[in-house]
N, C-alpha and C positions, 0 to 999 in steps of 0.2 A: 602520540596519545589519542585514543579513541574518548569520547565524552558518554557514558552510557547512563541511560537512565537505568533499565531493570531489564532479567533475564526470565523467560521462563522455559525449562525444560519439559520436553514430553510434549511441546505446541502442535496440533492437528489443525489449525485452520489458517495458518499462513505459510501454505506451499505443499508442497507434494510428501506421503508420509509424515514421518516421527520427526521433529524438528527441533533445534534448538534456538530459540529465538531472542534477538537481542535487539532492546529497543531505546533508541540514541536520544541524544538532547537535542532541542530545539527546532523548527518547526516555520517557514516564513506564511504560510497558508494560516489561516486564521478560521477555520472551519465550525458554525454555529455548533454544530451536534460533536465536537470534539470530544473521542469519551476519555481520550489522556491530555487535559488542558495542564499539566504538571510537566508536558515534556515540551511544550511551545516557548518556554524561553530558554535558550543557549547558555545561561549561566548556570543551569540547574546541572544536575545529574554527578558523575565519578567519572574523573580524569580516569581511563584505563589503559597502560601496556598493550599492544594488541596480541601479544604473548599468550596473555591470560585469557582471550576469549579463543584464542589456535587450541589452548594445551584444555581447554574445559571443552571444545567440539570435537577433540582429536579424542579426549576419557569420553565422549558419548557416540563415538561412532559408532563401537556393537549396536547400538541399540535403531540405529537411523533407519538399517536395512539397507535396500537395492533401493527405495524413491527419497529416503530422507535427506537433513542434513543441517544447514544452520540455513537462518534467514536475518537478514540485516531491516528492520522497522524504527518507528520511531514513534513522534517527529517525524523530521525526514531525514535519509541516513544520507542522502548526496550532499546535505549542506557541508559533510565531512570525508567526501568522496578521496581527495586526495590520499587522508589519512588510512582509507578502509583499502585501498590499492594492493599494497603490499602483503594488506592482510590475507586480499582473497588468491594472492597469488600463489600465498604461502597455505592456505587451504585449499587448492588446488591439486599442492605439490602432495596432501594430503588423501587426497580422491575424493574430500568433500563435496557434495553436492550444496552449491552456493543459489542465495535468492535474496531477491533487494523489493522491498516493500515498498513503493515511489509514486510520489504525487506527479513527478514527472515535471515540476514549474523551476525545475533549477539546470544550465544547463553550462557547462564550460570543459575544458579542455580533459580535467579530473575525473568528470563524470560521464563524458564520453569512455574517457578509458577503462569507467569502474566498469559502463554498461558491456564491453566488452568482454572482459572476465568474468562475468555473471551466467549463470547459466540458466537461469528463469527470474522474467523482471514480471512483478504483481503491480501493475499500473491501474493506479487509484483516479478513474476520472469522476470527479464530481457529480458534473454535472453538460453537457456537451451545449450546450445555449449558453452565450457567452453569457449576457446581464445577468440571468439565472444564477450562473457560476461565481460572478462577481458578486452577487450579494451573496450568497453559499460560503463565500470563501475571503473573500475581500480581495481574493487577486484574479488575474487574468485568466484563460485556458489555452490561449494561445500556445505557449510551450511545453505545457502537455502535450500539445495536439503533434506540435512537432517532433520532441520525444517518442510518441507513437508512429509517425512518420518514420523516422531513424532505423527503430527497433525494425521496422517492419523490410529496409531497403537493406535493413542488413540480418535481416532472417535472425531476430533474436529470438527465442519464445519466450509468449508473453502469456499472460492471465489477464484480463479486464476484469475489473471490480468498480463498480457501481453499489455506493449507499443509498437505496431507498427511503427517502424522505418525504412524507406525506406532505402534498401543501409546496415543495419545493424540489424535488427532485422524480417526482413520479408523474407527470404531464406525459401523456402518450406523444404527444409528437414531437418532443424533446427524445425521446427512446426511439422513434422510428427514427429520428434523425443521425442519432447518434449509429444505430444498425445500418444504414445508407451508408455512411462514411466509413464505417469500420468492416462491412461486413466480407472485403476483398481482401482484405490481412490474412494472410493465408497462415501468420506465424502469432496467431492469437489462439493457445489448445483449449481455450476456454471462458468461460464468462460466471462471474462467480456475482451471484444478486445478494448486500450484505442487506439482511433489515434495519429500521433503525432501530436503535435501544436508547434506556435514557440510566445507563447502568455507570454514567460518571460522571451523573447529576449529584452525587453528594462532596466530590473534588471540588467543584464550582464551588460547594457552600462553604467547603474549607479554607479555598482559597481567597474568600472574599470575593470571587466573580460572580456577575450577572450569568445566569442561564438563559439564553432568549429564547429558546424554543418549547417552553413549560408550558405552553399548550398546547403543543403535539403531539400526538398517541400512537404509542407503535403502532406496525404495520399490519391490518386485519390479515387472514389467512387469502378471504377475496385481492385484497390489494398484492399479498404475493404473488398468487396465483395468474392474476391479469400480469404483469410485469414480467414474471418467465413466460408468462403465451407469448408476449412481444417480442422480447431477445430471440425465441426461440425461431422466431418469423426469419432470423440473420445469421444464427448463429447453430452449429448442430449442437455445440454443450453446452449449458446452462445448468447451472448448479446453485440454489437457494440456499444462502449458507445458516 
C-alpha cells in the first residue's frame, strides 16, 4: 500500500510537461515555510493499492504527450521508497515517464533502487550552508548532498530546486557556494529558483500550528532577479518558477 495524501492532474510545475502528480504522507524534514504542513506526519493521508494510481496514469497518458507523465511528491515520497518500487516498475512497463520530487535526506537500500528506476529526480536542496539548513529545516544536509553525489556518479538527470527565502535562504555566498560545488554535475538539466509564498499559512491556522515566518515577505522581483543572475554565474538553465 502506497499512503497518499492528494492528487492533482494537469500539474505543470513538477517536472517536464502535463503531469500527473501524486503527493504522499509524511515528511522527516521539518521545513519553517512548509506550504503542505498537512502531509508532515505519516499517519495522515489514504492507505492506497498502487494499482489505482498505475491504472488512473495509464487513463491520462493521451494527455502527458512526448515530456509528461506522473511525478511522485509529497512529503517525501522515499520515506515510502520500497513501496513505490514496484510501482514505477510497473510504470515503466507502461512507457511512463517517471519523477521523484526529493529532499534527498533519506537514504537506504529501497531508495537507492527507487532512484534508479526514476527517470528524472527534482532534488530540493534547502539550503547548501549546513547551520543555515539546520535551522531551515531541523535536520542535516549532509545526505542531500550525498544523494546529489550518487545521482550524479551514476548520471541520473536531475533538476536542482532551491526555495528562495528571504532573511534565510537568499545570502549570496551561500548560492555562490552552493554553484562551486554543483556546478560540475554535468547531469543537473536544470536549476529551477521556487519564490517563497505564504499560500499555506492558513493550514497552520487550521491546524493549530505556529507559522514562524509571519514576518517574511515574499520575494521582490529585484530579489528574484539578483538570485537567477547568481545561479546563472554556474549554471546555463535557470528557470524562476
Amino acid at each position: 500500500m502506497v499512503n497518499v495524501h492528494s492528487y492533482e492532474s494537469m500539474g505543470t510545475y513538477d517536472g517536464p510537461g502535463l503531469r500527473l502528480v501524486v503527493f504522499l504522507q509524511g515528511c522527516p524534514f521539518r521545513c519553517l515555510y512548509c506550504a503542505n504542513p498537512d502531509t508532515i506526519d505519516v499517519k495522515g493521508g489514504t492507505a492506497t493499492l498502487p494499482r489505482e494510481i498505475i491504472d488512473m496514469a495509464v487513463s491520462q497518458k493521451p494527455f502527458f504527450g512526448k515530456r509528461g507523465g506522473i511525478t511522485l511528491s509529497g512529503g517525501e515520497p522515499t520515506l515510502q521508497a520500497k513501496a513505490l518500487i514496484p510501482l514505477f516498475e510497473e510504470l515503466k512497463q507502461h512507457g511512463i515517464h517517471t519523477c521523484l520530487d526529493t529532499n534527498g535526506g533519506i537514504w537506504n537500500e529501497s531508495v537507492e533502487a527507487l532512484l534508479q528506476l526514476t527517470d528524472l529526480v527534482l532534488l530540493d536542496v534547502k539550503q547548501f550552508n549546513p547551520t543555515r539548513h539546520q535551522s531551515l529545516t531541523g535536520r542535516s544536509n549532509e545526505q542531500t548532498l550525498k544523494t546529489a553525489e550518487w545521482l550524479h556518479q551514476h548520471n541520473r538527470p536531475m533538476w536542482l530546486r532551491y526555495v528562495l527565502v528571504p532573511g534565510y535562504s537568499d545570502f549570496e555566498e551561500d548560492i555562490r557556494a552552493l554553484g562551486e560545488h554543483f556546478r560540475s554535475y554535468d547531469n543537473i538539466q536544470r536549476v529551477e529558483i521556487l519564490p517563497y509564498h505564504r499560500l499555506g499559512v492558513h493550514k497552520y491556522e487550521a491546524m493549530g500550528w505556529d507559522y514562524q515566518l509571519k514576518e517574511v515577505k515574499e520575494n521582490t522581483p529585484e530579489q528574484l532577479a539578483k538570485a537567477e543572475a547568481l545561479f546563472k554565474e554556474y549554471f546555463p538553465m535557470v528557470i524562476v518558477n
